[in-house]
C-alpha positions in Angstrom: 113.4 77.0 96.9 111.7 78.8 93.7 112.1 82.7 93.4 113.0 83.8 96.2 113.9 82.0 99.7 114.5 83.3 103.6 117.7 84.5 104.1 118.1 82.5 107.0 116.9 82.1 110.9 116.7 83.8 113.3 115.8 87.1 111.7 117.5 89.7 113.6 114.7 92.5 114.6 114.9 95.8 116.4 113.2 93.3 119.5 116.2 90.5 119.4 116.2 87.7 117.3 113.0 86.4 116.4 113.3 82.7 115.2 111.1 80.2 113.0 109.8 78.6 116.4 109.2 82.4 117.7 107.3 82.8 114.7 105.2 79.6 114.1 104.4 80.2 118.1 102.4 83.5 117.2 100.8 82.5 114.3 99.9 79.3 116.7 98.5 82.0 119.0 96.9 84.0 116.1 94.8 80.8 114.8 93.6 80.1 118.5 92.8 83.7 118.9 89.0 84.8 120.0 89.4 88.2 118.1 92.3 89.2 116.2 93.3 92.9 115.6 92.7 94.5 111.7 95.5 94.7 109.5 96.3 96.3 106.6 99.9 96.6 104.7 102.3 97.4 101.9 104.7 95.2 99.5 108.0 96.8 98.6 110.7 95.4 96.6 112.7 94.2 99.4 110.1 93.3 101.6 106.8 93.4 103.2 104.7 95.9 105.6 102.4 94.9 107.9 100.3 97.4 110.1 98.2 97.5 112.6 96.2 100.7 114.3 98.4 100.9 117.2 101.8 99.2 115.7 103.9 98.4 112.3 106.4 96.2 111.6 108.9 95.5 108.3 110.1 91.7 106.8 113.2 92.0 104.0 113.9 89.5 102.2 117.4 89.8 103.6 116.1 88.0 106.9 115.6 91.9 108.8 112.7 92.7 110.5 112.2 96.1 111.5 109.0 97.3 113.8 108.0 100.9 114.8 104.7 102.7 116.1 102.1 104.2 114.2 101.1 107.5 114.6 97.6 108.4 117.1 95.4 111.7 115.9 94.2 113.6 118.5 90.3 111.6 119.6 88.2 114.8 118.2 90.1 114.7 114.8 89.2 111.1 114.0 85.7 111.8 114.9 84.9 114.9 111.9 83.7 113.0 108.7 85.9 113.8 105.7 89.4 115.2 107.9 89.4 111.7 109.5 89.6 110.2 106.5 92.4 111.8 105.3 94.3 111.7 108.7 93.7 107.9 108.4 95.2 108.4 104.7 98.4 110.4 106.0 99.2 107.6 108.8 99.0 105.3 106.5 102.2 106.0 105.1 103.9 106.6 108.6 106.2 104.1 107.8 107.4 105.2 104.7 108.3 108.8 105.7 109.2 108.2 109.3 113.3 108.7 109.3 113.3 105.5 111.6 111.0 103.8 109.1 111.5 101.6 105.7 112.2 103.8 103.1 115.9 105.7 102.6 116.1 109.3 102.5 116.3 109.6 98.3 113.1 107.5 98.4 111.1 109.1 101.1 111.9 112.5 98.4 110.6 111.2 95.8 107.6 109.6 97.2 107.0 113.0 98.8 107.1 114.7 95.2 105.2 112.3 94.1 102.4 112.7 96.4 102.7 116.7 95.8 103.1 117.1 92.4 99.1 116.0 91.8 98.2 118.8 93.8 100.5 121.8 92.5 99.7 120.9 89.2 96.7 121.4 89.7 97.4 125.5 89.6 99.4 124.6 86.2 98.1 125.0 82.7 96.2 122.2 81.5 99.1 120.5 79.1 101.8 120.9 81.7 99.3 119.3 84.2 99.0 116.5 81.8 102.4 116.3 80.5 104.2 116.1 84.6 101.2 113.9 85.7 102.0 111.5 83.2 105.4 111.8 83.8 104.7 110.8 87.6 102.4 108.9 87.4 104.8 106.2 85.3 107.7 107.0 87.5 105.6 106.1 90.5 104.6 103.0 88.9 108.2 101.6 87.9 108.8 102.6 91.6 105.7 100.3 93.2 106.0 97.5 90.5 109.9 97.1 90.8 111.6 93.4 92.1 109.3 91.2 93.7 107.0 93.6 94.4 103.6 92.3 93.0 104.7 88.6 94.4 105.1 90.3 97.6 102.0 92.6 97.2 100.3 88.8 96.7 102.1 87.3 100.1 100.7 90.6 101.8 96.8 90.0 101.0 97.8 85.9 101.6 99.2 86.8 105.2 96.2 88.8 106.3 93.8 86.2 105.2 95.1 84.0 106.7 95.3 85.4 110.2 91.4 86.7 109.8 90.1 82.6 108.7 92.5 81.7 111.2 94.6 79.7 108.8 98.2 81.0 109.5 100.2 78.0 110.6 98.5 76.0 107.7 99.5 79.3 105.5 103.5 79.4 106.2 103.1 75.1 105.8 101.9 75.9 102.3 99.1 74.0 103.5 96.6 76.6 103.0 96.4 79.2 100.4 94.1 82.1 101.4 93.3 84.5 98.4 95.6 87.1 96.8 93.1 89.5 96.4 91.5 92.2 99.1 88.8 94.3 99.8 91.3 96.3 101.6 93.8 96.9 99.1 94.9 100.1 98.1 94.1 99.4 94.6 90.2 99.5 95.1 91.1 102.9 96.9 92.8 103.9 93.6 89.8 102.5 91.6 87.4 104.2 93.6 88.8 107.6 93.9 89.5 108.1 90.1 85.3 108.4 89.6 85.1 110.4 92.7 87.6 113.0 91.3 86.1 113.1 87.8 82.6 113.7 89.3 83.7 116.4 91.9 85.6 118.1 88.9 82.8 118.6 86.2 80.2 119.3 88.5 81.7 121.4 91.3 78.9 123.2 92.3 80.7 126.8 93.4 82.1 129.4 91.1 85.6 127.8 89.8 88.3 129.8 90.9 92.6 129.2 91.1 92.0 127.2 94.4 89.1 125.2 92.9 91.1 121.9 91.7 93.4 122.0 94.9 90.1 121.8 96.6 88.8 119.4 95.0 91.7 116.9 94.8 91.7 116.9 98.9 87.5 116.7 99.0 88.2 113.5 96.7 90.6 111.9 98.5 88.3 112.6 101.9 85.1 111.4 100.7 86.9 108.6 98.5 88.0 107.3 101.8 84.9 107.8 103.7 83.4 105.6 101.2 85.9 103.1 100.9 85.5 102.5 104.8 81.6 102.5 104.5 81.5 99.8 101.4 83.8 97.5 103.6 81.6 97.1 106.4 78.9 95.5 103.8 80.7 92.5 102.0 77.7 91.9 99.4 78.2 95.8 98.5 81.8 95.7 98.8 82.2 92.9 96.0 80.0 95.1 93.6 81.6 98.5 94.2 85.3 97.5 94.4 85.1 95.3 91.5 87.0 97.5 89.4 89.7 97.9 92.0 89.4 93.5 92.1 90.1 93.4 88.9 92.9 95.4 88.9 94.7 93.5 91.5 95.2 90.9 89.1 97.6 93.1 87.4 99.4 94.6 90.8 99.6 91.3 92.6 101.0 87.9 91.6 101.0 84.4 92.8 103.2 84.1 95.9 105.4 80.9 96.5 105.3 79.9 100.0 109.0 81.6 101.1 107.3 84.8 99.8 104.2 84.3 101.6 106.4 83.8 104.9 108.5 86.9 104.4 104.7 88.3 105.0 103.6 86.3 108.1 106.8 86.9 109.7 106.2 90.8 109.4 102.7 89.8 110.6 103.7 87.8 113.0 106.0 90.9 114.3 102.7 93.3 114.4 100.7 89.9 116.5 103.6 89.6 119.0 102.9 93.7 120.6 99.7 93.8 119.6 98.7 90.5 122.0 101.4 92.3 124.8 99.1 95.4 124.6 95.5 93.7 125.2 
C-alpha cells in the first residue's frame, strides 16, 4: 500500500460513520458542482485539515475524522483594511487552539508560545531576540516538518485542486494528479511577509520608540495579508510575486501516494458534505 495506508472504513466521525461510498458520493457531487466553496487547509503529522469560511473538518491517518465550525467576526470588523486581515489570520488557526479542535493541550501551549515569543522579543535586547528566535523558530520547524507531514502537506494542495478542476473522483482513483503546489499556501504567506517586515523595520517612518517593533511586527503581518489576498485574485501576478514562496514549497511538501492524497479528500469531503447542506 506504500507509506502509509487508511486505517480502515467506515471512518468513525463526530457525524456517524462516514464510509468510502459516503465519500466517493461527495466528491461525485463536488465534480458535478456549478460553483464549489474556497478551501484552504493544514497538514499535521497525524493527519490533514481542511477548511472552509463557514466550517472545518480533521482526517487522521488512524481512520478519525473530526469536524467543527469556524469562527464569524463581527460584519464591520472584516470590512477595515489591515484588522481584517489579521482577524482572517487569527481564525485561521481556530482549529488548532479550539479545546474541541485537533491539537492536545501541551501542543496548543507551545504553538501559543510560539506565536508570542516573536512579539515579546521584540522588547528584548537585540542578541537575546536573536538567540530565542532562533531557538523557536527551529523548534517550530521540527514541530510542522515531523511524520508525514510534508507528504500530507502535498495530499492537502492535491485535494483542493482537485475539487476547484473538478477532478476529485479521478484524484482518490489515482487517476488524476492535480499539483502539489498552491498559491494559497501558507508558505508564500511566510515568503511574502519576511520582505514586508524588513521594509517596515528599516524605514519606519515615526520616531522609534520601546513599542516600535511590536508595532511593526502586527502592521506586517496585516498588510502582508492584505497583499497576499490582492496578488491571488490576479493569477499572472500571483505566479511572479509568490514565486519565492513556490519555490519553497518544494522543500515543505512532498509527493503524496494516493492513500495520502485520500486521507485529504476524505477531510475535504467532510467540509463538502455541510457546506452543500448549508446552500
Amino acid at each position: 500500500m506504500g507509506r502509509l495506508a487508511l486505517a480502515g472504513w467506515p471512518i468513525s466521525g463526530d457525524h456517524g460513520p462516514v464510509g468510502q461510498a459516503a465519500v466517493l458520493t461527495l466528491l461525485q457531487q463536488g465534480d458535478l458542482a456549478p460553483a464549489v466553496p474556497r478551501l484552504g487547509g493544514m497538514a499535521r503529522a497525524n493527519g490533514v485539515v481542511i477548511v472552509s469560511e463557514r466550517y472545518w473538518a480533521f482526517a487522521g491517518t488512524d481512520g478519525s475524522l473530526r469536524e467543527g465550525r469556524m469562527p464569524v467576526a463581527p460584519r464591520a470588523l472584516r470590512a477595515i483594511p489591515l484588522a481584517r486581515g489579521l482577524v482572517r489570520l487569527a481564525g485561521s488557526l481556530s482549529p488548532l487552539f479550539r479545546r474541541q479542535g485537533v491539537a492536545r493541550g501541551r501542543e496548543r501551549l507551545f504553538l501559543a508560545v510560539a506565536i508570542v515569543a516573536p512579539l515579546l522579543l521584540a522588547f528584548a535586547p537585540n542578541w537575546i531576540g536573536l538567540s530565542a528566535g532562533l531557538v523557536t523558530t527551529v523548534a517550530l520547524m521540527g514541530w510542522l516538518l515531523r511524520g508525514r507531514t510534508l507528504f500530507l502537506h502535498g495530499a492537502e494542495h492535491r485535494a483542493i485542486a482537485a475539487l476547484e478542476e473538478r477532478r476529485l473522483r479521478d484524484t482518490w482513483h489515482g487517476a488524476a494528479f492535480p499539483s502539489r503546489f498552491s498559491l494559497r499556501c501558507g508558505t508564500n504567506f511566510a515568503a511574502l511577509l519576511m520582505p514586508v517586515a524588513v521594509f517596515g523595520g528599516r524605514f519606519w517612518p515615526l520616531p522609534a520608540t520601546a513599542m516600535t517593533p511590536l508595532v511593526v511586527s502586527i502592521l506586517a503581518l496585516a498588510l502582508t495579508m492584505e497583499l497576499w489576498l490582492l496578488v491571488q485574485r490576479i493569477p499572472r501576478l500571483a505566479r511572479v510575486v509568490l514565486l519565492p514562496g513556490l519555490g519553497l514549497q518544494r522543500l515543505t511538501t512532498r509527493e503524496p501516494n494516493v492513500d495520502e492524497t485520500r486521507i485529504a479528500l476524505t477531510a475535504l469531503a467532510a467540509v463538502l458534505r455541510r457546506e452543500l447542506a448549508h446552500g
